[in-house]
Phi, psi and omega in degrees: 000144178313134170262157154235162159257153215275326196248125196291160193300317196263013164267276182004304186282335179278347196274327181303314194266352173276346182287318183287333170301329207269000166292334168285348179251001191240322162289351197252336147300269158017268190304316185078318203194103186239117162241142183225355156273181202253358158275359155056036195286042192216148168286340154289156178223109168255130161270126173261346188338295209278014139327307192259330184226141197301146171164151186266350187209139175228101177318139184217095165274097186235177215223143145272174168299173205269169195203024174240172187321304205057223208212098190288150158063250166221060184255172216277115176298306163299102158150326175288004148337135177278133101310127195286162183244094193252147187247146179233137155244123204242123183244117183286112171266160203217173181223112221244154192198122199203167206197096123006077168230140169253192213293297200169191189269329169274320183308343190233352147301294201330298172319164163222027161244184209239101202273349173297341190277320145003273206285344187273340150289353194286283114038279173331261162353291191310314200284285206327336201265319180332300183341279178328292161355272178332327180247358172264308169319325194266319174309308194277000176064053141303112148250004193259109165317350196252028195297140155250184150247195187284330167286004160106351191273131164317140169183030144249038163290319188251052169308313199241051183262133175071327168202148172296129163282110185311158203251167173279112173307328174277332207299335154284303199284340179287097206256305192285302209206049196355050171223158173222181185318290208253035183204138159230168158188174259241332198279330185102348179225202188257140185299357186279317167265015168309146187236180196266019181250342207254076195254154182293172187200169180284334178319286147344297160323314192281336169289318173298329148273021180260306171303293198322318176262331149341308159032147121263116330297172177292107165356003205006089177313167143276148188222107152186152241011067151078017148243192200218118184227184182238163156213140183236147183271073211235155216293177202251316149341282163349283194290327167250001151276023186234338159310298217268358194284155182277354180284321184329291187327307185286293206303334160323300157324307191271327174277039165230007152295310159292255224303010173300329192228352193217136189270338177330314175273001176299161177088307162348144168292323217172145167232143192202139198000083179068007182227161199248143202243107173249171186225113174222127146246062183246306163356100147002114171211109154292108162272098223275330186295341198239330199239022147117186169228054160211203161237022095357261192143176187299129201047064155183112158111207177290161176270131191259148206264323206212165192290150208210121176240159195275051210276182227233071182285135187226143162246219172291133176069070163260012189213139161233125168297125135293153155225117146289167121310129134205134206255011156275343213303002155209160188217150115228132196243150157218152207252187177030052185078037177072351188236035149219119163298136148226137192248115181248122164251151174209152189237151208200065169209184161245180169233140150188142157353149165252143176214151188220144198023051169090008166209175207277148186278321207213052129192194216193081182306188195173081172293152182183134202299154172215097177275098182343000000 
């Protein structure tokens, strides 16, 4: 039988784009630093191309810095031109789906709140926390679906939704000295004999933006109110062992020095050699007893020795957003004769890693046992 909507077309479509702005202001809080220009000065890069034109893939051109001498004096420039050295990364879209139904018409006398508006935040919430997911799982080159969180709930099931994530190649191979192109982690060996003292540190940090800018290409920072930072991202595990650090104090000093003058800092954990210190817990976390022994999956990469969360130093384009168009992205309908709602959302982009020759542009994983 015909379902109808409940709602005339041109509240539906303001009620559709106000749900995606405002999913999009919740990610972008999240995140801190979304470009949507082509200097990409953010660690997200959002693209809209497929928004105004039909398509399945959305090209992400980007250019590294320039690395050659140039020419003293008045010897000849012309014919000694640099070529920029530029990349196309192809991001695959997909389509996310979630859904509402409520009880009936007595069921919603019984209340004294409004369960559609209810359901539509409710909604709200799920695509944002998806999103986040979505851009942390794809940075850490996360594939095992069977990933939780500390409460024990699955949430690597779309580990691998609109695109498979490259994965960190060193996170296997660092055997000697648990550090690679784009990867460290705390023990110093391979995470497969790692122990629960092998915790993040400020230490860490400073290697890690030390690997960032050394880079081929170089990691790129972010500049904006007037500094030039790295920002790393680490699980709330993470975040309360660099609390607990005998170090704490000076990055404490130094970020409520900056946010004082700059809002930029606000909020932060800590600012600590160029880097803005965040707390996310969509931040990459293994529970090895439950979600296998790796962020592989099971039989595939190191055997992880203790439980692990990834965090994530990012500079510019370390991610890239696809957004299609869709003016459906909320729906409501009802069902059974009019005495049942349903409030339904969908999403239309992709998500994935930006990697330039076989390695990641704009970030650096960075392991550490994190024990509940």
């Amino acid at each position: 039988m015909a379902n109808t909507i409940t709602i005339d077309a041109n509240r539906q479509e303001l009620w559709s784009k106000k749900l995606m702005q405002d999913v999009k202001r919740d990610v972008m809080n999240a995140m801190r630093f979304v470009a949507t220009e082509e200097d990409g000065n953010g660690v997200v890069l959002l693209k809209r191309d497929l928004a105004k034109q039909k398509g399945d893939l959305q090209n992400f051109s980007l250019i590294a810095r320039l690395s050659g001498d140039g020419v003293t004096g008045d010897a000849e420039l012309e014919g000694n031109e640099e070529s920029m050295s530029s990349f196309n990364e192809q991001v695959a879209i997909d389509q996310i789906r979630n859904a509402v139904r409520l009880t009936g018409k007595l069921d919603a006398q019984k209340v004294v709140y409004d369960q559609i508006k209810s359901a539509r935040e409710n909604l709200r919430i799920w695509m944002k926390e998806f999103l986040i997911r979505q851009i942390f799982l794809k940075l850490g080159g996360v594939t095992n679906t069977s990933l939780t969180d500390v409460n024990g709930n699955v949430v690597g099931t779309r580990a691998i939704w609109s695109n498979t994530p490259d994965f960190i190649p060193d996170a296997d191979t660092a055997s000697a000295t648990g550090s690679g192109n784009r990867y460290l982690n705390a023990a110093g060996h391979s995470m497969a004999t790692a122990d629960s003292g092998d915790t993040m540190t400020l230490d860490l940090i400073t290697d890690a933006v030390t690997k960032a800018e050394l880079a081929d290409p170089m990691i790129q920072k972010i500049d904006m109110g007037g500094d030039s930072f790295y920002v790393c991202y680490m699980h709330n595990l993470q975040a309360r062992d660099i609390r607990k650090s005998p170090d704490w104090k000076t990055a404490q000093q130094n970020a409520r020095e900056r946010a004082e003058s700059n809002p930029v800092f606000k909020g932060a954990l800590g600012f600590w050699s160029n880097c803005l210190l965040l707390s996310n817990e969509f931040v990459p976390w293994l529970d090895t007893s439950v979600a296998g022994n790796s962020f592989r999956g099971s039989g595939s990469g190191t055997d992880f020795g203790v439980d692990t969360a990834r965090a994530l130093l990012c500079g510019r384009q370390a991610v890239g957003i696809a957004e299609a168009s869709n003016p459906d992205a909320l729906v409501v309908e009802q069902f059974d004769y009019k005495n049942k709602d349903g409030v339904a959302t969908s999403f239309i982009g992709g998500v994935q890693k930006i990697m330039f020759n076989s390695l990641e542009f704009g970030v650096i994983a960075i392991d550490s046992a994190a024990i509940v």
